[in-house]
C-alpha positions in Angstrom: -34.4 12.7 13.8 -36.4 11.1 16.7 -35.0 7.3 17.3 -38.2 5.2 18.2 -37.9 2.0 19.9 -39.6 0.6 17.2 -36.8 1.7 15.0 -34.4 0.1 17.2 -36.7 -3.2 17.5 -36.5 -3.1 13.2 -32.8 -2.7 13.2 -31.7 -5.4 15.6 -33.8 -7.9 13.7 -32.0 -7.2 10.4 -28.5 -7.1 12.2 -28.9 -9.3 15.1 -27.0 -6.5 16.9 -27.1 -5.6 20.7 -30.0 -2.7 21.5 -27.3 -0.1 22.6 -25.1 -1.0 19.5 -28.6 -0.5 17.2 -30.0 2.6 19.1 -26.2 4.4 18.3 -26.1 2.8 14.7 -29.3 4.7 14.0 -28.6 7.9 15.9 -25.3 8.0 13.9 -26.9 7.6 10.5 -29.6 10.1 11.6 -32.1 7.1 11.5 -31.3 6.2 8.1 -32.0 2.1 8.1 -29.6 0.6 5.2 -26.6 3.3 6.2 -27.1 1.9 9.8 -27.1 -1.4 8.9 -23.9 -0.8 7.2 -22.6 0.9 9.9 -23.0 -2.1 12.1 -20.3 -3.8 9.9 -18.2 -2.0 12.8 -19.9 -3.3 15.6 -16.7 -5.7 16.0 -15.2 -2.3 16.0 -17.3 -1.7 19.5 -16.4 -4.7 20.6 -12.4 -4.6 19.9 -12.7 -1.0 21.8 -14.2 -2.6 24.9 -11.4 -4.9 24.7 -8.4 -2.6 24.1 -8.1 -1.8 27.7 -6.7 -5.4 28.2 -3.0 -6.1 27.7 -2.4 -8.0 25.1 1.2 -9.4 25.7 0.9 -13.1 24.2 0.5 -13.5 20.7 3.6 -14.7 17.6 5.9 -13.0 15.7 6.4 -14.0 12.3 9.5 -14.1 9.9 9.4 -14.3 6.6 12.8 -13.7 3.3 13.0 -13.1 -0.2 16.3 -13.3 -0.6 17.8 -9.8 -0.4 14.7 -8.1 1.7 13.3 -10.0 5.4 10.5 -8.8 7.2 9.6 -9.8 11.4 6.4 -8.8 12.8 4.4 -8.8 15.8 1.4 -9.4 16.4 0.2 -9.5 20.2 -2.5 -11.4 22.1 -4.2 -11.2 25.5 -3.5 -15.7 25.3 -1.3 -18.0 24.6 -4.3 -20.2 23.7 -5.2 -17.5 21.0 -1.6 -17.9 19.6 -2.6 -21.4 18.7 -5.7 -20.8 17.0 -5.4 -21.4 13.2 -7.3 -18.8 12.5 -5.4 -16.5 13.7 -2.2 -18.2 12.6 -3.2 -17.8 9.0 -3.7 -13.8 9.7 -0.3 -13.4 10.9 1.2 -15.6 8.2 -0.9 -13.6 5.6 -0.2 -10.3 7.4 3.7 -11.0 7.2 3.4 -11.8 3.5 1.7 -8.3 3.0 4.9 -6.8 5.0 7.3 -8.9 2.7 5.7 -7.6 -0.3 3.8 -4.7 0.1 4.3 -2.9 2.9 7.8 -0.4 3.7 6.9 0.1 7.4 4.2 -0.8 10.3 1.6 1.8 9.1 2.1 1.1 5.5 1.1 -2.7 6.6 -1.9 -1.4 8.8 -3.3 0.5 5.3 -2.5 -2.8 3.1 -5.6 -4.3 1.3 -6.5 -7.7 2.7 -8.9 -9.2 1.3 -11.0 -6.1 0.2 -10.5 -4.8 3.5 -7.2 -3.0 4.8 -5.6 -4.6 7.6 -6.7 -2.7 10.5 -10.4 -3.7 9.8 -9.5 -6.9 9.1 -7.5 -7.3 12.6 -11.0 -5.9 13.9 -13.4 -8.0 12.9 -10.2 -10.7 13.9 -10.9 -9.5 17.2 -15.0 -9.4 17.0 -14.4 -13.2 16.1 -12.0 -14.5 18.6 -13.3 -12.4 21.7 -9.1 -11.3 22.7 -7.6 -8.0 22.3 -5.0 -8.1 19.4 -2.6 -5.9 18.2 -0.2 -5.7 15.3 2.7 -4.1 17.3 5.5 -3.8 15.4 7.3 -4.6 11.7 11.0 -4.8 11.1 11.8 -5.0 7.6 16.1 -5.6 6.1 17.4 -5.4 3.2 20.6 -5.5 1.4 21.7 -4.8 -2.5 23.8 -8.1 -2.3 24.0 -10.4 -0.2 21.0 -12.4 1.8 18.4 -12.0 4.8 18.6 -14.7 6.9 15.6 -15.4 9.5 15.5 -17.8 12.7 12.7 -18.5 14.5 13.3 -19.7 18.7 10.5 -21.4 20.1 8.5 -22.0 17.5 4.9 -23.2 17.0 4.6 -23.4 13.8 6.9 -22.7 10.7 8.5 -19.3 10.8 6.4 -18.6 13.9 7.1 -17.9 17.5 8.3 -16.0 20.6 11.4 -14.9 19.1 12.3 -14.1 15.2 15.4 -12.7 14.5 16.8 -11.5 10.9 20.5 -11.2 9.9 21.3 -8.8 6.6 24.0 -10.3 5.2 26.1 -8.0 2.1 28.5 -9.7 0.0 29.2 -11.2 -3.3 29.8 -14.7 -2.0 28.3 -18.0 -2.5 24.2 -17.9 -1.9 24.4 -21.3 0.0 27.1 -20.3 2.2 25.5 -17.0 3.4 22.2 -18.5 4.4 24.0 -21.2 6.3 26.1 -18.2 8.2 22.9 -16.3 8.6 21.2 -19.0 10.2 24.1 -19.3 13.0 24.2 -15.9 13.3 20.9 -15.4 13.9 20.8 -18.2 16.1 23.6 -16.2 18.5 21.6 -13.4 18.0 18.6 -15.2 19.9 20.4 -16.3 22.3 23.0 -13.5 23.1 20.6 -10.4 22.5 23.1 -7.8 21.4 22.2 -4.0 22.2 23.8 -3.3 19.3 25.8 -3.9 16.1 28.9 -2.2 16.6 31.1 0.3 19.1 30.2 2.7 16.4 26.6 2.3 16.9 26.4 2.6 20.5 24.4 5.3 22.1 27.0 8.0 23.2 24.9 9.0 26.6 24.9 5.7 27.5 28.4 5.1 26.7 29.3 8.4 28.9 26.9 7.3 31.7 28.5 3.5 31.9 32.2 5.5 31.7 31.2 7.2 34.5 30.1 4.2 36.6 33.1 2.6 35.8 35.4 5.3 37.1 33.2 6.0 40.1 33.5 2.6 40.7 37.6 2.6 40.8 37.9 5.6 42.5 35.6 4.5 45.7 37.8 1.4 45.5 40.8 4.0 46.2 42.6 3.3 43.2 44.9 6.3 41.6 43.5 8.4 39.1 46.3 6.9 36.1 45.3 3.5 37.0 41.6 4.3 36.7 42.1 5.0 33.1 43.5 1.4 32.3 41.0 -0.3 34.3 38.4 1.9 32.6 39.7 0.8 29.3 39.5 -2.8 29.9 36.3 -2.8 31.6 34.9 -1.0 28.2 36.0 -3.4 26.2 34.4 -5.7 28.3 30.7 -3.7 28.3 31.6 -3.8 24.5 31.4 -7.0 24.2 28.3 -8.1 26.2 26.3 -5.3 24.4 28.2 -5.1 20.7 27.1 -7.9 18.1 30.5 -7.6 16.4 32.8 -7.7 20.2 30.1 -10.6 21.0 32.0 -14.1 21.5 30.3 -16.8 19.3 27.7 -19.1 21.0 27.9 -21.7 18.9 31.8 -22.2 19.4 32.1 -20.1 22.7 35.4 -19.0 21.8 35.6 -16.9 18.2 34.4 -13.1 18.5 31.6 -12.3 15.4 34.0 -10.3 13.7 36.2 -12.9 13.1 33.7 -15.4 12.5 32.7 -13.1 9.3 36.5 -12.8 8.7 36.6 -16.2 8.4 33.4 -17.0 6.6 34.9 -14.7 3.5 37.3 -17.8 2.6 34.2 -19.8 3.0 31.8 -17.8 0.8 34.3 -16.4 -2.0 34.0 -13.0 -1.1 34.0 -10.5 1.9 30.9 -10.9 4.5 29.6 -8.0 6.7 26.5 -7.8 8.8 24.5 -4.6 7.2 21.9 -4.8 9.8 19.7 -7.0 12.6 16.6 -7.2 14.6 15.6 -9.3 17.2 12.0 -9.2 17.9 11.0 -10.7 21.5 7.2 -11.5 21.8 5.6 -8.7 24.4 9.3 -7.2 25.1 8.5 -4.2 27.2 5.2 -4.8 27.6 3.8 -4.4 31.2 1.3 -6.9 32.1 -1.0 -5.8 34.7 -0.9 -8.2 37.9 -3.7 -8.7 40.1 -4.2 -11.5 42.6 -7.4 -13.4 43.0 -8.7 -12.3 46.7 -8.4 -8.5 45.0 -10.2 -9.9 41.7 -13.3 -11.3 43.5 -13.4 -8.7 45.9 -13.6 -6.0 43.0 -16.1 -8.3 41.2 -18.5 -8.6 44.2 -18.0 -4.9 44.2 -19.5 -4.2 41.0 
């Protein structure tokens, strides 16, 4: 069917949308007038697409616990400002209830209904709205049969918001109150000490062969005999161990007890033995790049066209 400017001119009026967004509205629905005024509901959907080229690195993560399950998300930003806006505050806070209770992993939570819309349109008509970019990036979700999910929050805006939220998995039998004040610290550490991983058990075994090999080329360039490179590469392992293990990691808060004593000890505490099932440490825009430009190279590509 033949799109008239008058048809156009018809469909703008009832939509108040752009001429280009109208014409392709109509040509889509083959001219039909309700089913493009429909499909205009989506013309945030043009507009989040324009804007999906920019890099969204700003933005909160959000924790949230129900005792024995924790969730963390991400949700990204092109501003800082953006991140103070209430509204969109009260999408990630309702967002990261829908992970808590709904949703097992990130695109479970994108399919979740919010509101009568799932949360991928919702996040686009977010984005229609606000004029940024946005992107839910990435959901971390613990839990344990027994025990608690502990959540810390480092530098917050708001409650249970900010650039860092971290969850500890707690199992054990032992005293509720107990656990969630151990969680707290050592989720705390986590923040701060950013372990690779949880245990030596855990560790990539490439990487653990690649950072062996350093080592020993290391020791042998420094002339050292091949029996004395073993011991030093032994001790220099446990050392790499225990910047990148969470369990070799030496406490923060008391700079002097390694984490897997600190649960040792905690079991006296809490009634029962105390292991760490799980973690995750979730870093606002961690390992996103931002594109750089400087100003002289922005006006001159602006006066460029």
């Amino acid at each position: 069917m033949s799109i008239t400017a008058s048809m156009v001119k018809e469909l703008r009026e009832k939509s108040g949308a752009g001429m280009m967004d109208a014409k392709k509205a109509l040509e889509e629905t083959g001219g039909d007038m309700d089913a493009a005024v429909d499909f205009l509901r989506k013309k945030g959907l043009a507009k989040a697409e324009k804007k999906s080229s920019r890099t969204a690195a700003e933005g909160l993560v959000s924790v949230a616990t129900a005792g024995t399950t924790g969730v963390a998300v991400e949700v990204n930003s092109e501003t800082d400002f953006v991140a103070r806006n209430d509204q969109f505050q009260g999408f990630v806070r309702d967002l990261t209830d829908k992970a808590l209770n709904e949703a097992a992993d990130l695109e479970g939570l994108m399919a979740a209904d919010m509101g009568g819309k799932n949360v991928k349109d919702t996040l686009t008509d977010l984005i229609s709205t606000i004029g940024e970019n946005m992107n839910v990036r990435r959901m971390e979700k613990l839990s344990v049969e027994k025990g608690a999910v502990v959540s810390y929050v480092h530098n917050a805006v708001a409650d249970n918001l900010g650039k860092i939220g971290v969850l500890v998995a707690l199992e054990s039998d032992g005293d509720a109150a107990k656990l969630e004040e151990l969680g707290k610290q050592l989720a705390m550490h986590v923040a701060a000490a950013f372990p690779k991983y949880l245990d030596r058990d855990s560790v990539d075994a490439a990487e653990m062969e690649r950072e062996k090999g350093i080592i020993r080329e290391q020791a042998l360039a420094e002339g050292k005999p091949a029996e004395i490179v073993e011991k030093m590469l032994e001790g220099r392992m446990r050392k790499y161990y225990e910047e990148i293990c969470l369990l070799d990691q030496t406490f923060v808060i008391d700079g002097e007890t390694k984490i897997s004593k600190v649960l040792e000890n905690a079991a006296g505490e809490a009634g029962a033995p105390v292991a760490i099932k799980a973690y995750a440490r979730v870093q606002l825009g961690e390992g996103i790049e931002k594109e750089e430009e400087d100003f002289a190279a922005e006006v001159a590509k602006a006066a460029n066209g």
